[in-house]
mmCIF file as gemmi writes it, N, C-alpha and C atoms, coordinates in Angstrom:
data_model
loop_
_atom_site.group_PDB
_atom_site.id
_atom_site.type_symbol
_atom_site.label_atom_id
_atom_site.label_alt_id
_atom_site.label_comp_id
_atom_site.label_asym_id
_atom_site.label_entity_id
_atom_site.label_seq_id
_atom_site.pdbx_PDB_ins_code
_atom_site.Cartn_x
_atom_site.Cartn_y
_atom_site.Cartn_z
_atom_site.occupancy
_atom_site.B_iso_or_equiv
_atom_site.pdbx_formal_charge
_atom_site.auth_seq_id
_atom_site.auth_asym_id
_atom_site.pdbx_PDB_model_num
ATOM 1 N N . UNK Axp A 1 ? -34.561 134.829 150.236 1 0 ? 1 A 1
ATOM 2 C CA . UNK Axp A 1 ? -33.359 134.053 149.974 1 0 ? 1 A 1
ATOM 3 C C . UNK Axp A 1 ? -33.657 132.909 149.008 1 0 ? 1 A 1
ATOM 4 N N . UNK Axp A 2 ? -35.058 132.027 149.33 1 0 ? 2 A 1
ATOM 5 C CA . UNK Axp A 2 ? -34.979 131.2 148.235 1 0 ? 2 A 1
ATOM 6 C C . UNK Axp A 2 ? -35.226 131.822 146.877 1 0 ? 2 A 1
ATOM 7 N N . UNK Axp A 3 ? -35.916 133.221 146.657 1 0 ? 3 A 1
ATOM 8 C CA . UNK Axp A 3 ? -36.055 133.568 145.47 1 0 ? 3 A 1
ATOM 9 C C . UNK Axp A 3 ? -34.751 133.541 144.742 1 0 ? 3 A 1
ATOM 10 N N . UNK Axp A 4 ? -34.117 134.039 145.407 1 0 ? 4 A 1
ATOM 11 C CA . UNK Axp A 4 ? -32.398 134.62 144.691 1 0 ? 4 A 1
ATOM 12 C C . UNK Axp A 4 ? -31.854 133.225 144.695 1 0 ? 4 A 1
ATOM 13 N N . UNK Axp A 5 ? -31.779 132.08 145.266 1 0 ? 5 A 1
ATOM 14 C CA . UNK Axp A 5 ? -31.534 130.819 144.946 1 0 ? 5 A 1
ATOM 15 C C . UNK Axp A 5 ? -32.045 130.286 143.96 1 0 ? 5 A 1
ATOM 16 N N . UNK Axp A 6 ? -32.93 130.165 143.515 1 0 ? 6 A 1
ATOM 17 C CA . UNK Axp A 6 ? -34.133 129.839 141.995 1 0 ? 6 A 1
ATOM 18 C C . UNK Axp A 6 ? -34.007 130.503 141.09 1 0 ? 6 A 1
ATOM 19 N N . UNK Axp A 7 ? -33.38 131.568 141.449 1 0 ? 7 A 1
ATOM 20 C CA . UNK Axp A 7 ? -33.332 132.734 139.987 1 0 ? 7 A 1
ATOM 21 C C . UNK Axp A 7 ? -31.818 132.184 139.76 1 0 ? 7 A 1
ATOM 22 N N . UNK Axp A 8 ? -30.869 131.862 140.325 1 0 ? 8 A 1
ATOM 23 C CA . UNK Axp A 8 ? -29.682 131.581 140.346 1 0 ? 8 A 1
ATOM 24 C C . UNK Axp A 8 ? -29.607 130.595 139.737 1 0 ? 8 A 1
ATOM 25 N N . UNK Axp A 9 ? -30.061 129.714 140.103 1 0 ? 9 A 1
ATOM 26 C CA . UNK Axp A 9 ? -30.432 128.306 139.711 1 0 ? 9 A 1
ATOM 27 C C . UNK Axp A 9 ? -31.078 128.345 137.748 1 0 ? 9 A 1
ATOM 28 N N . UNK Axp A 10 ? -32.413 129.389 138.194 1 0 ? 10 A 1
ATOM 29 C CA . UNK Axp A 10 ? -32.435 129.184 136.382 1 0 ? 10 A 1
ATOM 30 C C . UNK Axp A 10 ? -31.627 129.79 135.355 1 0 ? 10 A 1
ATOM 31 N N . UNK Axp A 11 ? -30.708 130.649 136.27 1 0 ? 11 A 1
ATOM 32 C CA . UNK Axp A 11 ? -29.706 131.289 135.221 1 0 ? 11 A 1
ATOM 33 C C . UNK Axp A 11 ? -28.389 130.137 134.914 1 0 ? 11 A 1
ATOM 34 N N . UNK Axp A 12 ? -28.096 129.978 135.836 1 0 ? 12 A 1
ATOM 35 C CA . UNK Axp A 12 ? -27.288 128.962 135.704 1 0 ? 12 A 1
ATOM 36 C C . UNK Axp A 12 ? -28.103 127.64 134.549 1 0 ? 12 A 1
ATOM 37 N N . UNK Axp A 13 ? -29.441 127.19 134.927 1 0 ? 13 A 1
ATOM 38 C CA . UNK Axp A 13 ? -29.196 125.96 134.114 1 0 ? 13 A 1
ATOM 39 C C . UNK Axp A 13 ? -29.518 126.741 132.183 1 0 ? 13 A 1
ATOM 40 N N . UNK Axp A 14 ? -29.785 128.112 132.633 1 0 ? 14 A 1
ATOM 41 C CA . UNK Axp A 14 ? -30.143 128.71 130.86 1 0 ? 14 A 1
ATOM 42 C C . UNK Axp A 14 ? -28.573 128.572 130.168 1 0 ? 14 A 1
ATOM 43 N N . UNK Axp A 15 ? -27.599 129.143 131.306 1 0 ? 15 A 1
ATOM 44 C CA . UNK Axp A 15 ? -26.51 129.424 130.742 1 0 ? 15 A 1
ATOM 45 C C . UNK Axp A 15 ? -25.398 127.856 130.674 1 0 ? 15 A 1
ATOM 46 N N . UNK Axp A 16 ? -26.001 126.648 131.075 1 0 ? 16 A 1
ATOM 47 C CA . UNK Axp A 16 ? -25.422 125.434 130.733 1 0 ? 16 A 1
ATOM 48 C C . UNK Axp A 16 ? -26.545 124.845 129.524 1 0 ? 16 A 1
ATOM 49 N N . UNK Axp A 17 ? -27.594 125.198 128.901 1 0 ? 17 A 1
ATOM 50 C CA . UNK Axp A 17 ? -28.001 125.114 128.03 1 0 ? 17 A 1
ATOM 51 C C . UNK Axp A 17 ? -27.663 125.661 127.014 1 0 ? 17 A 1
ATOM 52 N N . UNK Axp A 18 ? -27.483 127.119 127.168 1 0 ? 18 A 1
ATOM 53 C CA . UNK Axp A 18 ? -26.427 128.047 125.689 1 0 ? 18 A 1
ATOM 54 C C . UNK Axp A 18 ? -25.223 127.158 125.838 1 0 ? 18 A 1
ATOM 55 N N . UNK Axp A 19 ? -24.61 126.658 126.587 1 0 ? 19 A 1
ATOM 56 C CA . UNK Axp A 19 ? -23.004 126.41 126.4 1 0 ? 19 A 1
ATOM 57 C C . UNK Axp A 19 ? -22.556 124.878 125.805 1 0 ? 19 A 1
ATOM 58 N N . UNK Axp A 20 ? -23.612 124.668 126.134 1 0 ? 20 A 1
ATOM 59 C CA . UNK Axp A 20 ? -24.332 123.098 125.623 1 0 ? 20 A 1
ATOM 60 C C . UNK Axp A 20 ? -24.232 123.47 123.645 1 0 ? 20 A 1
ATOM 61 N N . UNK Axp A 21 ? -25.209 124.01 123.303 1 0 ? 21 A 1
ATOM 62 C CA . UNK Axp A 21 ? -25.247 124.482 122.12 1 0 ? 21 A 1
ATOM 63 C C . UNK Axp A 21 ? -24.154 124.829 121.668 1 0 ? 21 A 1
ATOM 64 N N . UNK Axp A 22 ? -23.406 125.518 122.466 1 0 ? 22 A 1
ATOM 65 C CA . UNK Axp A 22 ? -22.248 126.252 121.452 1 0 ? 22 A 1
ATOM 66 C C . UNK Axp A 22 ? -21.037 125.292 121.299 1 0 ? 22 A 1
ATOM 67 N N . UNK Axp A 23 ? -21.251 124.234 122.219 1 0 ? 23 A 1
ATOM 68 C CA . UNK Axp A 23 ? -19.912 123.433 122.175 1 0 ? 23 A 1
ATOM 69 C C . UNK Axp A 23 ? -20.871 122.176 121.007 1 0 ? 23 A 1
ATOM 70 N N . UNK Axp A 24 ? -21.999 121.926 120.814 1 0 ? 24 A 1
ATOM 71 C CA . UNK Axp A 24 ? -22.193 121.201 119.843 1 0 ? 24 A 1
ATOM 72 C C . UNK Axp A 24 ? -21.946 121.636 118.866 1 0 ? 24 A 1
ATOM 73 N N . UNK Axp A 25 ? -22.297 122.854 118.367 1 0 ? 25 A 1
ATOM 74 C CA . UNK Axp A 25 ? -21.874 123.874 116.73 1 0 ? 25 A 1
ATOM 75 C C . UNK Axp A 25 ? -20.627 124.041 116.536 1 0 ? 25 A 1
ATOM 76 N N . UNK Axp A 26 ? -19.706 123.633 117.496 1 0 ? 26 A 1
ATOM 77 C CA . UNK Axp A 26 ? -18.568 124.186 117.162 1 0 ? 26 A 1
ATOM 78 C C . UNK Axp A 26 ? -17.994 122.451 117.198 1 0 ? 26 A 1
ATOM 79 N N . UNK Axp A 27 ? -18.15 121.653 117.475 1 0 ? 27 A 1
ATOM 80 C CA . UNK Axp A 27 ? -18.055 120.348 117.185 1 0 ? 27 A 1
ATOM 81 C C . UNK Axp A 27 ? -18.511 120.069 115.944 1 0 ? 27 A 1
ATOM 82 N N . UNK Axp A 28 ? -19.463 120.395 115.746 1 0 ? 28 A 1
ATOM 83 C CA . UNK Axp A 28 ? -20.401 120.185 114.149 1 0 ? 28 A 1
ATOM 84 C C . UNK Axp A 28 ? -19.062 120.594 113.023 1 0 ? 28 A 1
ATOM 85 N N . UNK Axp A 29 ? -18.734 122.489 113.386 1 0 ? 29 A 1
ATOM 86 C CA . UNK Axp A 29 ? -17.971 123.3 112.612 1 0 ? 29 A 1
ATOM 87 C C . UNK Axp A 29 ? -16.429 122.661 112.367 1 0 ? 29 A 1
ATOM 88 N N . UNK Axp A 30 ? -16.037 121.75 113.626 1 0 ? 30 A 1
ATOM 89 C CA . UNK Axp A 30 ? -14.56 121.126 113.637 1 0 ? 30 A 1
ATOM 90 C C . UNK Axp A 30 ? -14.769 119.882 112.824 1 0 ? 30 A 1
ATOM 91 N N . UNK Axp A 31 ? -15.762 119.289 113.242 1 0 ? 31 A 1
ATOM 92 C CA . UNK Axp A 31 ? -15.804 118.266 111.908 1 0 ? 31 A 1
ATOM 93 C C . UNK Axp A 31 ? -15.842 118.4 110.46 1 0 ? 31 A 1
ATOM 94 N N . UNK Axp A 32 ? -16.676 119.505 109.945 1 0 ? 32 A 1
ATOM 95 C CA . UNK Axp A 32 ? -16.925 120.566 108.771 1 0 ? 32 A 1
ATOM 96 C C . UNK Axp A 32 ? -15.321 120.198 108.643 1 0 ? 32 A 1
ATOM 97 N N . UNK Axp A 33 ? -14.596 121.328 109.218 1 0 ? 33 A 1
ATOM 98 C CA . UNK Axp A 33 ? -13.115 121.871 109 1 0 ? 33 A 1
ATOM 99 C C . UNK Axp A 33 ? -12.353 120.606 108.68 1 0 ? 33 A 1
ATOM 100 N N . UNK Axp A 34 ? -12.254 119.572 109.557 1 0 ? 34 A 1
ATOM 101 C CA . UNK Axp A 34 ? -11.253 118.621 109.293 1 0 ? 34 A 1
ATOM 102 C C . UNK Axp A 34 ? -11.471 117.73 107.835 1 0 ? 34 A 1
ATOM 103 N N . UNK Axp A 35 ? -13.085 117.549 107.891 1 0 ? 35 A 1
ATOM 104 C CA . UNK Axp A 35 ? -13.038 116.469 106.023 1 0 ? 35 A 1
ATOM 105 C C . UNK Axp A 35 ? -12.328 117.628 105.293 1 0 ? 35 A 1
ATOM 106 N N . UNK Axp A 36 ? -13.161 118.862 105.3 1 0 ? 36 A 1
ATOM 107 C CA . UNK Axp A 36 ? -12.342 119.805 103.89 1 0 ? 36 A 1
ATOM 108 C C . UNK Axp A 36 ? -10.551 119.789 104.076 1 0 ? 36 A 1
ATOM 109 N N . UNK Axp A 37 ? -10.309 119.636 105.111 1 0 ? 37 A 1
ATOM 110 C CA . UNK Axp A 37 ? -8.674 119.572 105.477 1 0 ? 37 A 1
ATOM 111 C C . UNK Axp A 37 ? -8.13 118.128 104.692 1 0 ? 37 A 1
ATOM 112 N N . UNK Axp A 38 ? -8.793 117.253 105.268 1 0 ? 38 A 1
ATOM 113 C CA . UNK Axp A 38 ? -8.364 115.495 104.726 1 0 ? 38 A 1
ATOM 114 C C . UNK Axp A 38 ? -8.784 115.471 103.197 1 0 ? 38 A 1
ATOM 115 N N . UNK Axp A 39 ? -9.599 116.095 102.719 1 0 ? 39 A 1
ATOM 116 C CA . UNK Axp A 39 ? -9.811 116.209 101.209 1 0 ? 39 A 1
ATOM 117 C C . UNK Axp A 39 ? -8.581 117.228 100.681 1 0 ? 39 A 1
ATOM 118 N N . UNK Axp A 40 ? -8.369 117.758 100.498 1 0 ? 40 A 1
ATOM 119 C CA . UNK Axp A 40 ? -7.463 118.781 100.116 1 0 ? 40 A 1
ATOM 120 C C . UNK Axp A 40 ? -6.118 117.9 100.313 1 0 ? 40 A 1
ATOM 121 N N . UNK Axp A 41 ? -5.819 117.348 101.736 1 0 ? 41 A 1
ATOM 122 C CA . UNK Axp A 41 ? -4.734 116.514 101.635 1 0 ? 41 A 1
ATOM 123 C C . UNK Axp A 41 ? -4.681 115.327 100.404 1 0 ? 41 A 1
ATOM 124 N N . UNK Axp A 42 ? -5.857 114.516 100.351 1 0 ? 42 A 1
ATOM 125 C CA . UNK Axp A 42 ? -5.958 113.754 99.524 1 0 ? 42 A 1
ATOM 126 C C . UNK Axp A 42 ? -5.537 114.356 98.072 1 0 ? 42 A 1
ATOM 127 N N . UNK Axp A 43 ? -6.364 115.204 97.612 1 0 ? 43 A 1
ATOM 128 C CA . UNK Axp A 43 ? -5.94 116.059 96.185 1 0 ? 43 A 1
ATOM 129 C C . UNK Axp A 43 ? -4.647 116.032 96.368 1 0 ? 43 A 1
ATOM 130 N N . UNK Axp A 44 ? -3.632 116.721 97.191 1 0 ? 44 A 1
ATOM 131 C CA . UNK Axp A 44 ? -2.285 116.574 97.036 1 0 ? 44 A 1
ATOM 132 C C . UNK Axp A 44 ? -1.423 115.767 97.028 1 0 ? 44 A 1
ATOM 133 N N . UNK Axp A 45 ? -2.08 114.614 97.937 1 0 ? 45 A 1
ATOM 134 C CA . UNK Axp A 45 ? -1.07 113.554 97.809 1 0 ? 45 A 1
ATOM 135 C C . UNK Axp A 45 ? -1.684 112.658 96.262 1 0 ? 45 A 1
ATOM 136 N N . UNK Axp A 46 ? -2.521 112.9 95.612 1 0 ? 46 A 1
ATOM 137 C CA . UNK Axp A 46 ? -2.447 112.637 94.184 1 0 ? 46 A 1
ATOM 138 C C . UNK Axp A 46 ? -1.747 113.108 93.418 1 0 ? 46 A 1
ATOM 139 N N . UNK Axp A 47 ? -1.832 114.28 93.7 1 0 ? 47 A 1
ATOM 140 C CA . UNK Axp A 47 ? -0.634 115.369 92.651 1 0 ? 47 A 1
ATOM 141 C C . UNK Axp A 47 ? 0.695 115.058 92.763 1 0 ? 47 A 1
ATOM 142 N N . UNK Axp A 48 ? 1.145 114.93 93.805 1 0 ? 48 A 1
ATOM 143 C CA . UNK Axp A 48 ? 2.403 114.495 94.047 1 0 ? 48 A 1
ATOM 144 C C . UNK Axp A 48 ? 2.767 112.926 93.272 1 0 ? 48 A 1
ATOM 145 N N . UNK Axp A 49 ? 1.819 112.001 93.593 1 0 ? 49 A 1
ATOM 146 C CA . UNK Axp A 49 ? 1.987 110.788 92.751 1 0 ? 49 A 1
ATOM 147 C C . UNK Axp A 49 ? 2.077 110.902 91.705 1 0 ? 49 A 1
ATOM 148 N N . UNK Axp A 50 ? 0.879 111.593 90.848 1 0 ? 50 A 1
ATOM 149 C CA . UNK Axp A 50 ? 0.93 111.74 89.511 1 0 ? 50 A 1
ATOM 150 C C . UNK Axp A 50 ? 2.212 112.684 88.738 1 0 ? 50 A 1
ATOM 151 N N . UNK Axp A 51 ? 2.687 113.112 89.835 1 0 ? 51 A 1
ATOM 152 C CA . UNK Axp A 51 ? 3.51 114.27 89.363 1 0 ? 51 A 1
ATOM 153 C C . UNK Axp A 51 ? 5.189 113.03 89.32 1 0 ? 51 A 1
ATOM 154 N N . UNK Axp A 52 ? 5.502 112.065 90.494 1 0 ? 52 A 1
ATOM 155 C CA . UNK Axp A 52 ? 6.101 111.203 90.485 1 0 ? 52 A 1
ATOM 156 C C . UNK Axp A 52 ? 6.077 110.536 89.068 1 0 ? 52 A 1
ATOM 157 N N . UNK Axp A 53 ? 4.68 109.822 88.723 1 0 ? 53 A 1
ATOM 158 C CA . UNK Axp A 53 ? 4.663 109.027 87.844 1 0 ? 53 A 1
ATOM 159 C C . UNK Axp A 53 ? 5.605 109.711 86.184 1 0 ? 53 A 1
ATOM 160 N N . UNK Axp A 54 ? 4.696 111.166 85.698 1 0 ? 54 A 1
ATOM 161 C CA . UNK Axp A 54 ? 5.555 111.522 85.187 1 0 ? 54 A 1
ATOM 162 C C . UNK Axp A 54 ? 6.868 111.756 84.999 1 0 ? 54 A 1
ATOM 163 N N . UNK Axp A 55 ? 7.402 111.78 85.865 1 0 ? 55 A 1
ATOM 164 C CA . UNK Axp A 55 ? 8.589 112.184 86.111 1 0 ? 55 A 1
ATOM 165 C C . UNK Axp A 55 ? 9.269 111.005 85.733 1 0 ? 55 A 1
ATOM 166 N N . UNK Axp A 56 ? 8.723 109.538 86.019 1 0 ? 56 A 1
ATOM 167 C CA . UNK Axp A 56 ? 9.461 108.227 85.59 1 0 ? 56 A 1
ATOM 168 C C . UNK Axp A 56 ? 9.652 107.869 84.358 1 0 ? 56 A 1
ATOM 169 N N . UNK Axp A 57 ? 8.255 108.428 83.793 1 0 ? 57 A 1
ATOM 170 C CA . UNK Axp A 57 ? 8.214 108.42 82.817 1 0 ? 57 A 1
ATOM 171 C C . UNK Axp A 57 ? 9.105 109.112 81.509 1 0 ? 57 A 1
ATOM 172 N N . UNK Axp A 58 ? 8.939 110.716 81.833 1 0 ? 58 A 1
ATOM 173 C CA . UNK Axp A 58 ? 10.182 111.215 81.439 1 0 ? 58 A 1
ATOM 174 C C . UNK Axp A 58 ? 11.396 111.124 81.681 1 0 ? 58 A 1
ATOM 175 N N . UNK Axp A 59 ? 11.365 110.354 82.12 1 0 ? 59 A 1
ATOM 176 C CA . UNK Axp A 59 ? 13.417 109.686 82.658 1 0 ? 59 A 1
ATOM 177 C C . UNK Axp A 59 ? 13.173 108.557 82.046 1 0 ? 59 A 1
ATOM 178 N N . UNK Axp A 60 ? 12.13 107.372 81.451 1 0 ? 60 A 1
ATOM 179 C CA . UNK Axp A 60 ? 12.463 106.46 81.093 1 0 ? 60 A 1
ATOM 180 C C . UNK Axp A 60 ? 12.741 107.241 79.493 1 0 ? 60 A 1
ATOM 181 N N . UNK Axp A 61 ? 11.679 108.05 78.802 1 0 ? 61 A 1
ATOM 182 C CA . UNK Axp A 61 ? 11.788 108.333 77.356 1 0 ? 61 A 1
ATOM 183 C C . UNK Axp A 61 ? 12.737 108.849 77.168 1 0 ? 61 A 1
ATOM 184 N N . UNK Axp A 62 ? 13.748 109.732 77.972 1 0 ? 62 A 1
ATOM 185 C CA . UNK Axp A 62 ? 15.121 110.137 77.519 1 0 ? 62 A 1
ATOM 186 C C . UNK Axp A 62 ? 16.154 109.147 77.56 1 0 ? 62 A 1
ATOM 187 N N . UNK Axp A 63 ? 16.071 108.136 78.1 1 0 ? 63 A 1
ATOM 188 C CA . UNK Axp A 63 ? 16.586 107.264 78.704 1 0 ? 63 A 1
ATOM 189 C C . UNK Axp A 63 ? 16.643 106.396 77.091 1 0 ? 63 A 1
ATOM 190 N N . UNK Axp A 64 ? 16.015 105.967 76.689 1 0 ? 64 A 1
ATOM 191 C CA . UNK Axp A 64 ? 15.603 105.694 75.431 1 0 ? 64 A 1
ATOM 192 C C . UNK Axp A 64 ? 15.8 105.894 74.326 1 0 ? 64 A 1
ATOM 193 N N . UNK Axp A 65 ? 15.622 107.543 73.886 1 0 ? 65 A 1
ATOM 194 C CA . UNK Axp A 65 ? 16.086 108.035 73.106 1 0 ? 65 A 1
ATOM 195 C C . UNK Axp A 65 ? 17.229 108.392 73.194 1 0 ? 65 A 1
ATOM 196 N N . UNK Axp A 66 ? 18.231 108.45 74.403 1 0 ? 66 A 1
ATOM 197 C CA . UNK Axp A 66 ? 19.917 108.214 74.49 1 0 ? 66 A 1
ATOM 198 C C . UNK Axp A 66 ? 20.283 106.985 73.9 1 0 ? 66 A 1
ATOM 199 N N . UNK Axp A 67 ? 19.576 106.174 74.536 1 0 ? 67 A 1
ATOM 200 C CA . UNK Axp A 67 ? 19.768 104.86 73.951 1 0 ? 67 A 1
ATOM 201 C C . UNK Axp A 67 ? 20.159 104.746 72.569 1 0 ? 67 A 1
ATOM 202 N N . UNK Axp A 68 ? 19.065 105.173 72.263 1 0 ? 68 A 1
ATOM 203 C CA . UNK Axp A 68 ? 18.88 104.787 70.869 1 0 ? 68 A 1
ATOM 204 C C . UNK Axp A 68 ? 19.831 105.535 69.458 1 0 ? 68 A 1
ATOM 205 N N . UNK Axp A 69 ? 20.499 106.406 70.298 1 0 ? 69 A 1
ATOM 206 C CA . UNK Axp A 69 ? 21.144 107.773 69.441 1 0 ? 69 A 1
ATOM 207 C C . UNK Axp A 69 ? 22.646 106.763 69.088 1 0 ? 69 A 1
């Protein structure tokens, strides 16, 4: 009986050691995932600004050249 208790025992602490590991790699992998996510957001919310800015811009130069007609 104590054998099968000890063998139990080291399976159990092998298999909270794998699970240990796999929840760190996959913590590692979610952090990975989220910068490339927050970067990509960033790129877009530039595009969108820059894409704004133009846009003012081309409404001021027509704006202008109505003017000016």
């Amino acid at each position: 009986m104590e054998t099968l208790l000890t063998e139990l025992k080291k399976q159990l602490a092998d298999q909270r050691a794998d699970l240990t590991t796999s929840i760190r790699n996959g913590e590692e992998n979610l952090i990975r995932t989220k910068e490339g996510f927050l970067r990509v957001e960033g790129a877009l919310e530039a595009i969108n600004l820059i894409e704004t800015r133009l846009a003012e811009q081309s409404k001021e130069v027509v704006e202008e050249v109505i003017g000016t007609s």
